[in-house]
Backbone and ligand atoms as CSV (ligand in chain L), in Angstrom:
chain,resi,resn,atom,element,x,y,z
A,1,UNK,N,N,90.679,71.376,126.546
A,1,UNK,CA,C,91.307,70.296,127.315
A,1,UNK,C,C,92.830,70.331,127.136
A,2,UNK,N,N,93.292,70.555,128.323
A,2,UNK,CA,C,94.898,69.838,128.059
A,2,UNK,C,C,95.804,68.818,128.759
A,3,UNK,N,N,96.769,68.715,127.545
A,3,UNK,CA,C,97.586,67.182,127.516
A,3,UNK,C,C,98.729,67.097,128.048
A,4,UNK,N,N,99.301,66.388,129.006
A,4,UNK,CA,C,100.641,65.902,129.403
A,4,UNK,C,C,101.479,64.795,128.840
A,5,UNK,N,N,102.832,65.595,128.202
A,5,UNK,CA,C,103.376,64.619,127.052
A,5,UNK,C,C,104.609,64.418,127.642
A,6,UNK,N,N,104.552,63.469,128.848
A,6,UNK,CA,C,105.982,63.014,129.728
A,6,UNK,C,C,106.936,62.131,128.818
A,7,UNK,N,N,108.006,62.185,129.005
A,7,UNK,CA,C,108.995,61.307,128.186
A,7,UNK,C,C,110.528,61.858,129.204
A,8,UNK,N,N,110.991,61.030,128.437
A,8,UNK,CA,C,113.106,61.067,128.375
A,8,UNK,C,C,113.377,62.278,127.611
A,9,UNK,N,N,112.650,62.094,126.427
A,9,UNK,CA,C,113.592,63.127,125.566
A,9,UNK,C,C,114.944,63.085,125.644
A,10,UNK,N,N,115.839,61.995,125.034
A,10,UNK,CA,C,117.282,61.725,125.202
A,10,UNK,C,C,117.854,61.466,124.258
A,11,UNK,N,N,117.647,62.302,123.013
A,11,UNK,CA,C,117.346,63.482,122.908
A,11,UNK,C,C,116.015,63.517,121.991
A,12,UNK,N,N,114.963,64.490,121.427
A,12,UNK,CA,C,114.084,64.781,120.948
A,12,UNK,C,C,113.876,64.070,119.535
A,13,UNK,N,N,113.483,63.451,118.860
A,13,UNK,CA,C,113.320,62.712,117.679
A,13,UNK,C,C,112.751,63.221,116.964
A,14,UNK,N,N,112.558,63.213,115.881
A,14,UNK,CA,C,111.284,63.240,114.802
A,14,UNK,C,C,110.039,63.082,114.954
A,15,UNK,N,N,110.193,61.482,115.858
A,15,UNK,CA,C,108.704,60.627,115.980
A,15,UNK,C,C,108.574,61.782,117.147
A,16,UNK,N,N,108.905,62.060,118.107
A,16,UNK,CA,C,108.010,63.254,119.496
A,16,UNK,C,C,107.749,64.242,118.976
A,17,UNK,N,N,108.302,64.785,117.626
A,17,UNK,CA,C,108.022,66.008,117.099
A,17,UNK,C,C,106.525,65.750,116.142
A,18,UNK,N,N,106.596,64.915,115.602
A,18,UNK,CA,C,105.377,64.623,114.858
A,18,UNK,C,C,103.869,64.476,115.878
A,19,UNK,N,N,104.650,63.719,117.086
A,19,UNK,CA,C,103.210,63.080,117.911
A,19,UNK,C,C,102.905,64.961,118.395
A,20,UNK,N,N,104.046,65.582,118.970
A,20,UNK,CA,C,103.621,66.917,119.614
A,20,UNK,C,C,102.654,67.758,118.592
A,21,UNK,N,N,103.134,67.936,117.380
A,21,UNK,CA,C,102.398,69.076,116.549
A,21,UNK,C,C,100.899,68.161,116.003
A,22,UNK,N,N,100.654,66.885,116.119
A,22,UNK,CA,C,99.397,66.149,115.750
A,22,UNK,C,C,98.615,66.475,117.242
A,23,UNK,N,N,99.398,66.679,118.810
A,23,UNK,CA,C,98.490,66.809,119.771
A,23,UNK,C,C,98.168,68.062,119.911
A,24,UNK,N,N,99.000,68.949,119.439
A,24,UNK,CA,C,98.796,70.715,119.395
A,24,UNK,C,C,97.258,70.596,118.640
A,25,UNK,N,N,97.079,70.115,117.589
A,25,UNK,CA,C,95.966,69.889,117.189
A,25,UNK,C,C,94.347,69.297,117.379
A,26,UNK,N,N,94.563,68.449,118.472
A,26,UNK,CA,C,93.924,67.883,118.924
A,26,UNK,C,C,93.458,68.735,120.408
A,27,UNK,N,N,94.103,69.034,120.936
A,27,UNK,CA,C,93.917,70.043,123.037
A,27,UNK,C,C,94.375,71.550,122.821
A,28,UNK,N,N,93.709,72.017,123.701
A,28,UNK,CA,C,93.561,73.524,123.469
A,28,UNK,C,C,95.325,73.855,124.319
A,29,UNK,N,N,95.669,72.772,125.205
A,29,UNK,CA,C,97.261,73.088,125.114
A,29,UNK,C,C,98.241,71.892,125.133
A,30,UNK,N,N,99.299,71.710,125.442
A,30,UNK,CA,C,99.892,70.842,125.241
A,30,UNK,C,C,101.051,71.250,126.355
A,31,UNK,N,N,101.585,70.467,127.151
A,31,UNK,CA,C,102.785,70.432,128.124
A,31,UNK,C,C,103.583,69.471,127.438
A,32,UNK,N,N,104.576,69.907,126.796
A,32,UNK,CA,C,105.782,68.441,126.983
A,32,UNK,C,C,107.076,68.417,128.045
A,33,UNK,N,N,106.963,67.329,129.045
A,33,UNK,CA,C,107.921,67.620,129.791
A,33,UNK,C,C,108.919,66.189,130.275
A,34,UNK,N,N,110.405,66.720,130.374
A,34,UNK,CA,C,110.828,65.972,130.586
A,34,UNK,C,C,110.911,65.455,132.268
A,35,UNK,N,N,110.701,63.838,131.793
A,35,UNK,CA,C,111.105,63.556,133.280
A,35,UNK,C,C,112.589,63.503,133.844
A,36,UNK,N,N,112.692,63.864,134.750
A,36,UNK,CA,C,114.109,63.923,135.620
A,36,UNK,C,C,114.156,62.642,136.189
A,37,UNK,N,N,114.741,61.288,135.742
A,37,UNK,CA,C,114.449,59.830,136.295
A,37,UNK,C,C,116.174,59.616,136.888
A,38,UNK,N,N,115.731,59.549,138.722
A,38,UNK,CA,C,117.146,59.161,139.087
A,38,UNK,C,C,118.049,58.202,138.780
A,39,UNK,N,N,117.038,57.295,138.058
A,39,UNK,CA,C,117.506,55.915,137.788
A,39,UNK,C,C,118.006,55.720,136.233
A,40,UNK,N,N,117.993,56.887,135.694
A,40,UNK,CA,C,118.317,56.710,134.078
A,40,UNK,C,C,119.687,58.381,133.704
A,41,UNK,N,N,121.086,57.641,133.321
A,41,UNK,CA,C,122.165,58.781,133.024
A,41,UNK,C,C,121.494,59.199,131.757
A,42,UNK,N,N,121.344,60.290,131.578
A,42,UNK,CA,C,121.373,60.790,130.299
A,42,UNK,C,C,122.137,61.269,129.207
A,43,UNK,N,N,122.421,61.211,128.038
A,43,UNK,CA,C,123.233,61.733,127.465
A,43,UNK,C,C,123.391,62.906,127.049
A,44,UNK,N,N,122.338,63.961,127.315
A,44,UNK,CA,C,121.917,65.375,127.173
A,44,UNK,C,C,121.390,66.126,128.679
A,45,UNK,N,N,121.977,67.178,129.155
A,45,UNK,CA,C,121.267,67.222,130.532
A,45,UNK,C,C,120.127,67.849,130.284
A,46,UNK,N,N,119.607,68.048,131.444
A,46,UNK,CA,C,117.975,68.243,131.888
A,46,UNK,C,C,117.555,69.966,130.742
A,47,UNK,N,N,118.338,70.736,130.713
A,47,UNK,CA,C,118.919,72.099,130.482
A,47,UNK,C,C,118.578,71.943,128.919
A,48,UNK,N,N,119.750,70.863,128.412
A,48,UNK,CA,C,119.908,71.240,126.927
A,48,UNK,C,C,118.485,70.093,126.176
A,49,UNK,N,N,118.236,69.065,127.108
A,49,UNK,CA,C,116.907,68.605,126.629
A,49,UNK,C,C,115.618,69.808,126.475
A,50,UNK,N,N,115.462,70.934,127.299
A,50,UNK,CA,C,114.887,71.596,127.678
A,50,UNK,C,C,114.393,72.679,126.131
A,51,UNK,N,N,115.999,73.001,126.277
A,51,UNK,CA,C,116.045,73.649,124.945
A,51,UNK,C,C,115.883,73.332,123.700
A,52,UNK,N,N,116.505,71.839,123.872
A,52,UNK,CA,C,115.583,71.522,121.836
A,52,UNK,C,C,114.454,71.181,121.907
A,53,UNK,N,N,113.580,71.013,123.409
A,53,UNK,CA,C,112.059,71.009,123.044
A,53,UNK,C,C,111.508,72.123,122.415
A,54,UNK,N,N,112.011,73.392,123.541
A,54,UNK,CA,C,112.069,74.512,123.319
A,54,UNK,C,C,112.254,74.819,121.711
A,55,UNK,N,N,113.231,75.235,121.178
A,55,UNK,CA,C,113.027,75.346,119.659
A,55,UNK,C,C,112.704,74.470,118.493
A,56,UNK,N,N,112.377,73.621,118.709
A,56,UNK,CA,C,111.731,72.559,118.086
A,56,UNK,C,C,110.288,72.421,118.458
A,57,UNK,N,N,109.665,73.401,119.264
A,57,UNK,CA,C,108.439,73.242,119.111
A,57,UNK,C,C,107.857,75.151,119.321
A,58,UNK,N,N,108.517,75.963,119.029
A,58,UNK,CA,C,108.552,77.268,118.816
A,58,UNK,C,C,107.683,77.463,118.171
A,59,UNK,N,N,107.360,77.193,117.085
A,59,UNK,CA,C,105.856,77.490,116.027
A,59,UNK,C,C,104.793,76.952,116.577
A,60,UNK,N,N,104.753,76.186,117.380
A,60,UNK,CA,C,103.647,75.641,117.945
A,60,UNK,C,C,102.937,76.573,119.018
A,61,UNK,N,N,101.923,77.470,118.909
A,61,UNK,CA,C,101.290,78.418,119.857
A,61,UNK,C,C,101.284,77.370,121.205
A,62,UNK,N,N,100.172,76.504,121.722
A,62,UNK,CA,C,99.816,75.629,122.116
A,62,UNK,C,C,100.487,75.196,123.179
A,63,UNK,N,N,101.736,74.938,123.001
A,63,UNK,CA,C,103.081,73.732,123.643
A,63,UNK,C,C,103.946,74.907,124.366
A,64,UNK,N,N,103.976,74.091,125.688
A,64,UNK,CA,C,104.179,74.812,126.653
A,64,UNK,C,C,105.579,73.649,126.834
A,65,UNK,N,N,106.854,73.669,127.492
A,65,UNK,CA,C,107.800,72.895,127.848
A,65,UNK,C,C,108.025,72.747,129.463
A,66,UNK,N,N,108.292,72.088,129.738
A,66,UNK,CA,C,108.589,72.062,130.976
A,66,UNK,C,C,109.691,70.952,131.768
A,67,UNK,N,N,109.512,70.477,133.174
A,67,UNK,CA,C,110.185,69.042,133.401
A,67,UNK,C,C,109.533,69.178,134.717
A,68,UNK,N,N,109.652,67.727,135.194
A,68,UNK,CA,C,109.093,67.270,136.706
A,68,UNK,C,C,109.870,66.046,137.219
A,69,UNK,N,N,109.911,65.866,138.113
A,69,UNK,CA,C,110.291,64.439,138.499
A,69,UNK,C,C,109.484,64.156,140.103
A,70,UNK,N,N,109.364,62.899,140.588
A,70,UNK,CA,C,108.051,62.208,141.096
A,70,UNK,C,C,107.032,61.948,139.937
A,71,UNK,N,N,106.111,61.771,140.677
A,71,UNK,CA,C,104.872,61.433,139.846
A,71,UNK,C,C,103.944,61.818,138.747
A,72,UNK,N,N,103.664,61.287,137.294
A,72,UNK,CA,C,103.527,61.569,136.717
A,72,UNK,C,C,102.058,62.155,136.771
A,73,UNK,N,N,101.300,61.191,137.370
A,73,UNK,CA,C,100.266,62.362,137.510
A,73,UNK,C,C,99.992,63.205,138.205
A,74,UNK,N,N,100.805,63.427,139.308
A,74,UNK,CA,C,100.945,64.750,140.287
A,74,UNK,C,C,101.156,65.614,139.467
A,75,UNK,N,N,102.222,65.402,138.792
A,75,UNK,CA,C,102.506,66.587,137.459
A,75,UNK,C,C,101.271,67.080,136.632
A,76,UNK,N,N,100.784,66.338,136.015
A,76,UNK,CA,C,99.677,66.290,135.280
A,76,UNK,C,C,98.577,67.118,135.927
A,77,UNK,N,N,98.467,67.066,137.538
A,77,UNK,CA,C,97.319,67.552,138.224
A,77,UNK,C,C,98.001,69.150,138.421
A,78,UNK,N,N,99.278,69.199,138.926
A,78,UNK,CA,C,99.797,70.408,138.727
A,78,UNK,C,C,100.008,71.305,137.749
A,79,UNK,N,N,99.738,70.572,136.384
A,79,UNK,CA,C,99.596,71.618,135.357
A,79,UNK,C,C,98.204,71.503,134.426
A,80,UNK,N,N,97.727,71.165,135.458
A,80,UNK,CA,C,96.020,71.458,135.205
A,80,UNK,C,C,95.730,70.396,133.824
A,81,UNK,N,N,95.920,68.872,133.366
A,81,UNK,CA,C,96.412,68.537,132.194
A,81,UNK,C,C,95.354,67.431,132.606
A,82,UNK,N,N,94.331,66.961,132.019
A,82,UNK,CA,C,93.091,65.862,132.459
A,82,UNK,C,C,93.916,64.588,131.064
A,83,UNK,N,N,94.499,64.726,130.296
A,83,UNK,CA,C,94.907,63.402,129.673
A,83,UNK,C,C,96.436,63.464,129.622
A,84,UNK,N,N,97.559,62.011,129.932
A,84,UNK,CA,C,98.476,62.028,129.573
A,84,UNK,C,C,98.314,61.193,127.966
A,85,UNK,N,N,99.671,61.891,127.511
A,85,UNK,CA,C,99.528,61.612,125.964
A,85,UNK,C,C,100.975,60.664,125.665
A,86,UNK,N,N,100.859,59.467,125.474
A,86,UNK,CA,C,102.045,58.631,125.013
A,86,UNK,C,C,101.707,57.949,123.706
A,87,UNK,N,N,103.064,58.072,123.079
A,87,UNK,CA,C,103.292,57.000,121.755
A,87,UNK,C,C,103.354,56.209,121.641
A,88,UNK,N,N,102.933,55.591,120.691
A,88,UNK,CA,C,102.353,53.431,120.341
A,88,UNK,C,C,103.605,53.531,118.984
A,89,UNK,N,N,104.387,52.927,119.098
A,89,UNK,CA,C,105.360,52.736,117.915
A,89,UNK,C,C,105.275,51.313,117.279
A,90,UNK,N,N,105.200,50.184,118.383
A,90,UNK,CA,C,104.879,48.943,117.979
A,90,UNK,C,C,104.406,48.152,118.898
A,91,UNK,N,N,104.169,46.818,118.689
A,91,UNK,CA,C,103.230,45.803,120.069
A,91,UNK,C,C,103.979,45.782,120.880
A,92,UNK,N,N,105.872,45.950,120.856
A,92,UNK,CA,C,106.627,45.779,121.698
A,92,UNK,C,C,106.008,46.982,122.520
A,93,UNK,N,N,105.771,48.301,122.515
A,93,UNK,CA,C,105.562,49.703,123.465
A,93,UNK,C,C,104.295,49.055,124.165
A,94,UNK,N,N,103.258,48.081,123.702
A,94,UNK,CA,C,102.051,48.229,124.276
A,94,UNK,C,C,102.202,47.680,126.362
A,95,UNK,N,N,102.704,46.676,126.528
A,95,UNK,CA,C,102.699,45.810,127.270
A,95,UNK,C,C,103.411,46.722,128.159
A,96,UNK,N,N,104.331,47.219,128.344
A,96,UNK,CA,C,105.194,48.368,129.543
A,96,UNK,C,C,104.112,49.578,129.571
A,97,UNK,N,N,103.582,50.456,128.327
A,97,UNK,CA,C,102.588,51.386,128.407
A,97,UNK,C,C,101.596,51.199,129.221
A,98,UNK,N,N,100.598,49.440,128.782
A,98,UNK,CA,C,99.450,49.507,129.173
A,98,UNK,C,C,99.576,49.484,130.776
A,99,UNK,N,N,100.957,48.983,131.660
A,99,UNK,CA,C,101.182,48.727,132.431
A,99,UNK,C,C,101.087,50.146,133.086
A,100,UNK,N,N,101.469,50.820,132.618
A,100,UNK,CA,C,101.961,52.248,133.333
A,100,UNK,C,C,100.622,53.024,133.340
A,101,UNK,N,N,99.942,52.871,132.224
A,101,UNK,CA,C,98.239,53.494,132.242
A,101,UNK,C,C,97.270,53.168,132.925
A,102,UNK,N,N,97.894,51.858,133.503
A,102,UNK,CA,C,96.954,51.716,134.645
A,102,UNK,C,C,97.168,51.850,135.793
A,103,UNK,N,N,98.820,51.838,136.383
A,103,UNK,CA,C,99.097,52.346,137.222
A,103,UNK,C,C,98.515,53.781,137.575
A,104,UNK,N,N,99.090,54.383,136.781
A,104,UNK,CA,C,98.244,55.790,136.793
A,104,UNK,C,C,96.984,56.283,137.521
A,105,UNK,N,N,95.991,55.072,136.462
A,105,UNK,CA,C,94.566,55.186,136.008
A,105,UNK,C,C,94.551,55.203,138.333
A,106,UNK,N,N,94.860,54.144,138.359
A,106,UNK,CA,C,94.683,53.458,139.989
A,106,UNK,C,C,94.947,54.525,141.219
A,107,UNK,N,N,96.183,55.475,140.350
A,107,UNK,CA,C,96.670,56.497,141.435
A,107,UNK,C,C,95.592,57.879,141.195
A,108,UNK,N,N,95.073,57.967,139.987
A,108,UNK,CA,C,94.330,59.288,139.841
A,108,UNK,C,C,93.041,58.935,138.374
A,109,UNK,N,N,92.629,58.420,138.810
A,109,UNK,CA,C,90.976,57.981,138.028
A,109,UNK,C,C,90.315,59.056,137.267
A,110,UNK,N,N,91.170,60.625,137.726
A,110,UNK,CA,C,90.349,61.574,136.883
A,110,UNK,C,C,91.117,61.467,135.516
A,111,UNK,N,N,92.402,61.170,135.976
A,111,UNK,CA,C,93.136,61.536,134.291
A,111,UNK,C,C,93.526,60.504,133.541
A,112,UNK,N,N,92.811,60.879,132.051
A,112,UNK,CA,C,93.060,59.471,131.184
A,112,UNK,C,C,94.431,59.379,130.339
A,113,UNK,N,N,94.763,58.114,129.800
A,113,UNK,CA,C,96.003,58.111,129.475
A,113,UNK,C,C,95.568,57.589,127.440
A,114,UNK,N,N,96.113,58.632,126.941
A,114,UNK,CA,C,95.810,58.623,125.507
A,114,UNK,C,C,96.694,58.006,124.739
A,115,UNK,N,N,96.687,57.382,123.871
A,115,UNK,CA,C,97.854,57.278,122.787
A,115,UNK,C,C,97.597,56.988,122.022
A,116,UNK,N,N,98.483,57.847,121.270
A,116,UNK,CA,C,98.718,58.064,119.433
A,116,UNK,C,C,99.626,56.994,119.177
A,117,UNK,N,N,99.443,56.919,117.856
A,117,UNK,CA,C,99.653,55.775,116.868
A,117,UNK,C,C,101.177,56.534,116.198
A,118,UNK,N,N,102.396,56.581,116.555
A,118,UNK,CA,C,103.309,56.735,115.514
A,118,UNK,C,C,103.099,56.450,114.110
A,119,UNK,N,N,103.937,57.692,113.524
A,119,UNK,CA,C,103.810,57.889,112.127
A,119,UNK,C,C,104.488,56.981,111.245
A,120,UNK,N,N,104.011,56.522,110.520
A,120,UNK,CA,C,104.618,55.019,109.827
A,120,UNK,C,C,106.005,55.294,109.728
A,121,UNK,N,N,106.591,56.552,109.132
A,121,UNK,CA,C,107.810,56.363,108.844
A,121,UNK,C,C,108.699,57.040,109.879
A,122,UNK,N,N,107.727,57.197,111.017
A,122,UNK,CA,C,108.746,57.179,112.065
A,122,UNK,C,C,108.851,56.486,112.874
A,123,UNK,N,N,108.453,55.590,113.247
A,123,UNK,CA,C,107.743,53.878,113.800
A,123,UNK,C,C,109.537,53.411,114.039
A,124,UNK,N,N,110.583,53.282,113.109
A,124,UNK,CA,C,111.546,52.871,113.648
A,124,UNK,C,C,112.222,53.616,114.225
A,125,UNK,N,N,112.290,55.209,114.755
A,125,UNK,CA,C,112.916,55.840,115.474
A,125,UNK,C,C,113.083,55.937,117.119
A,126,UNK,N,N,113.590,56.236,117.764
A,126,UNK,CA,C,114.285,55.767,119.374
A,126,UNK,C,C,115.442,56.542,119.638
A,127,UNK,N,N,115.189,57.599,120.323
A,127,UNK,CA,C,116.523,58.241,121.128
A,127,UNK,C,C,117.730,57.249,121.340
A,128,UNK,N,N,117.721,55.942,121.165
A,128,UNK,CA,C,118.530,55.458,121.755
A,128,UNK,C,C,119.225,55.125,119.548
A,129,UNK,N,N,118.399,54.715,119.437
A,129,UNK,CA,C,118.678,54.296,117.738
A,129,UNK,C,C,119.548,55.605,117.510
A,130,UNK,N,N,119.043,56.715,117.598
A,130,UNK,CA,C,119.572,57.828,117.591
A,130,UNK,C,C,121.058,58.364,117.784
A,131,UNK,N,N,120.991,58.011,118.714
A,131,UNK,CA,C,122.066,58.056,119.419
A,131,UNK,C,C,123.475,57.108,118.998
A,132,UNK,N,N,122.730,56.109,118.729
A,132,UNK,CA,C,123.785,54.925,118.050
A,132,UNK,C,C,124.421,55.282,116.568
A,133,UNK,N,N,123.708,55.782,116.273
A,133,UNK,CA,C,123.878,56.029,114.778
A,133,UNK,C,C,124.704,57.134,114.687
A,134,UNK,N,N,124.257,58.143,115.724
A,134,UNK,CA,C,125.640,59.542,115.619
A,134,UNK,C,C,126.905,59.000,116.207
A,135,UNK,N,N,126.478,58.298,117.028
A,135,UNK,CA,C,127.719,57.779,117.661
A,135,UNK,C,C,128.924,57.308,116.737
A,136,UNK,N,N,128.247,56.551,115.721
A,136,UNK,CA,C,129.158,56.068,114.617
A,136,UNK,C,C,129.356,56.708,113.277
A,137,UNK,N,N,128.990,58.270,113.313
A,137,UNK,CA,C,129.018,59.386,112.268
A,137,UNK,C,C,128.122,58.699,111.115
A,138,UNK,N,N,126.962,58.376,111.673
A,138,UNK,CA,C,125.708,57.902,110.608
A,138,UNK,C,C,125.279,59.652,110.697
A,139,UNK,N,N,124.335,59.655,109.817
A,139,UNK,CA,C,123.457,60.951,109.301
A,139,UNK,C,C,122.306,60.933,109.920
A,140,UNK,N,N,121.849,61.780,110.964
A,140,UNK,CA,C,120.900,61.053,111.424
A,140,UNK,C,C,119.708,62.596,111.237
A,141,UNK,N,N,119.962,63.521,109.935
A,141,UNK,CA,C,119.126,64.622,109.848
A,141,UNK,C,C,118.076,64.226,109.398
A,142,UNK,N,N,117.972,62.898,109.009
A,142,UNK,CA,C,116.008,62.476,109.045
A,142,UNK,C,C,115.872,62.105,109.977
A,143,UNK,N,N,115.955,62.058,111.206
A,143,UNK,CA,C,115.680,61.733,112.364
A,143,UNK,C,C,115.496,62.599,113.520
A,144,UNK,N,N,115.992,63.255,113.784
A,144,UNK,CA,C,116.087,64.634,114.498
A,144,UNK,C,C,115.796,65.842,114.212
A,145,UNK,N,N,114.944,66.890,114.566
A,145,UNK,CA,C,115.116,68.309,114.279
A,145,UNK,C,C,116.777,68.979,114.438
A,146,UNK,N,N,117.108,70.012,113.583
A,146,UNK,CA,C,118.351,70.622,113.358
A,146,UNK,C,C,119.117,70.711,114.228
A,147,UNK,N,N,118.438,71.358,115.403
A,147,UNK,CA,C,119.248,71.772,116.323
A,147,UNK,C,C,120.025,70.756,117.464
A,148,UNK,N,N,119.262,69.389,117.205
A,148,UNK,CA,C,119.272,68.141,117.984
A,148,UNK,C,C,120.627,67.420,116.810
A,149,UNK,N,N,120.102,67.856,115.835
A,149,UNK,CA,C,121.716,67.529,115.268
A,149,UNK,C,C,123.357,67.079,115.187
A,150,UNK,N,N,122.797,68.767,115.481
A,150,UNK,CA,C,124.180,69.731,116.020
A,150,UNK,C,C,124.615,69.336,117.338
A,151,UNK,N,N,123.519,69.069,118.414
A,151,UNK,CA,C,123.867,68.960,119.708
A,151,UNK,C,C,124.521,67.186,119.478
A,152,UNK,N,N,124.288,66.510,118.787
A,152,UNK,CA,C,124.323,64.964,118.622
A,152,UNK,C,C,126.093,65.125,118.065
A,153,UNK,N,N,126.391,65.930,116.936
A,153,UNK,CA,C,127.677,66.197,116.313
A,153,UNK,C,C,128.515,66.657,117.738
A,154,UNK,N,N,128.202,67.518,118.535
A,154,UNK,CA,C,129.033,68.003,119.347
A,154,UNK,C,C,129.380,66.923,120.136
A,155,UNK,N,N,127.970,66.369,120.582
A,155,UNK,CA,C,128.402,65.114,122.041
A,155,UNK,C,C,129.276,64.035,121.104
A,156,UNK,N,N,129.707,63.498,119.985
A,156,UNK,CA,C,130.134,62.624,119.842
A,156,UNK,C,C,131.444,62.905,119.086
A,157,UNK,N,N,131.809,64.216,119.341
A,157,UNK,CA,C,132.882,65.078,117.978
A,157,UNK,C,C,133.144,64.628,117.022
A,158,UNK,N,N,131.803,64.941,116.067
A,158,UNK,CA,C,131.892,64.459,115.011
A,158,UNK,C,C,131.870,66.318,113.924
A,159,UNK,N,N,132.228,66.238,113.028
A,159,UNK,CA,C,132.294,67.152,112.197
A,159,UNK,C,C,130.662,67.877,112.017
A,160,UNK,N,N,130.453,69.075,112.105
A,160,UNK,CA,C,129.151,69.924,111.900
A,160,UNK,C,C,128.209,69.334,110.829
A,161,UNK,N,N,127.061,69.222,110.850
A,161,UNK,CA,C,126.232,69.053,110.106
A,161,UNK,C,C,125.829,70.145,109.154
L,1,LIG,P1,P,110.351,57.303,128.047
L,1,LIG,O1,O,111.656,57.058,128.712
L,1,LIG,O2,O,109.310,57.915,128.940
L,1,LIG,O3,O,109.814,56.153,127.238
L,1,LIG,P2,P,110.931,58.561,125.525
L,1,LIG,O4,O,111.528,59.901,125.312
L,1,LIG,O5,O,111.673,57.382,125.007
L,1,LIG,O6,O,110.674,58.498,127.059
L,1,LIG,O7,O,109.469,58.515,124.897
L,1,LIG,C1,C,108.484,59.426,125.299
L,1,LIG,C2,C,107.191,59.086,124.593
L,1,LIG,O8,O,107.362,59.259,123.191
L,1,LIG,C3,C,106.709,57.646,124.773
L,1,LIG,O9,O,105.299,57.642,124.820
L,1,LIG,C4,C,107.163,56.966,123.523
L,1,LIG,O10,O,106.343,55.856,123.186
L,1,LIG,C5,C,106.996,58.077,122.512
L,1,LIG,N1,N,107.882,57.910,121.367
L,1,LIG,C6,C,109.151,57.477,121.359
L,1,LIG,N2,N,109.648,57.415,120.099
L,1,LIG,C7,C,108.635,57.818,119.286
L,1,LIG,C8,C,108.496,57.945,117.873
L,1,LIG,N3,N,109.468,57.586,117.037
L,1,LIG,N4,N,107.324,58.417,117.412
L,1,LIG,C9,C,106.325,58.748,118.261
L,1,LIG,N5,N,106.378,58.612,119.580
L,1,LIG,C10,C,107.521,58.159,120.114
């Protein structure tokens, strides 16, 4: 069986890295892809999001990368993917999620919408937390894979990690 793991990725966290290598485990493949949302600037483009999925999920046989924009389960049907896979971080995520899983559910009844339970000690992490914190030359290498780092030091010219 395989999984569609849509997100922002703005930029890649810890907590998406943990949920990806727990779903590598779980489906015989794994898609993570970013959505292209007209309605949201990003602080990383489509390209360099691309790439720290890309090496940040390199050891993973399984995980395939990609991006789409329209519909999430058109995507899903286009890459042959019968469950989308989203993260539960706290009760605040449930109420916008459950909303969107059923939207879904309504547009395409074959594909179910899964979600994992964030990892306790990554439960307070958020691309956007993320982001705030480099912004103000916080340390944010428990939070990010390496290379997401570096890209975080550059966008905010802050000194190399
Ligand atoms: P979106 O804009 O689609 O919410 P995000 O990149 O913020 O995109 O999140 C993508 C998915 O990853 C969502 O299901 C979200 O709940 C989940 N997620 C976000 N942060 C974490 C985290 N710290 N741990 C696990 N999952 C997370």
């Amino acid at each position: 069986m395989r999984a569609l793991y849509p997100g922002s990725f703005d930029p890649l966290t810890l907590g998406h890295l943990d949920l990806i290598e727990r779903a590598a485990r779980l489906f015989d493949g794994v898609v993570v892809a970013v959505l292209q949302n007209p309605s949201k600037q990003p602080a990383f483009s489509l390209e360099q999001r691309l790439e720290q999925i890309r090496t940040a999920t390199a050891h993973l046989p399984g995980v395939e990368v990609g991006s789409f924009d329209g519909l999430t389960v058109d995507f899903a049907s286009r890459c042959q993917a019968q469950v989308i896979l989203r993260g539960l971080r706290a009760l605040s995520d449930f109420e916008f999620e459950l909303q969107i899983a059923h939207t879904n559910k309504s547009l395409a009844p074959q594909v179910e919408t899964l979600f994992l339970a964030t990892a306790v000690h990554h439960s307070f992490l958020s691309s956007s937390v993320v982001k705030e914190v480099a912004r103000f030359g916080g340390d944010v290498r428990h939070m990010v894979p390496p290379g997401v780092a570096e890209d975080l030091c550059r966008l905010f010219n802050r000194a190399s990690v």
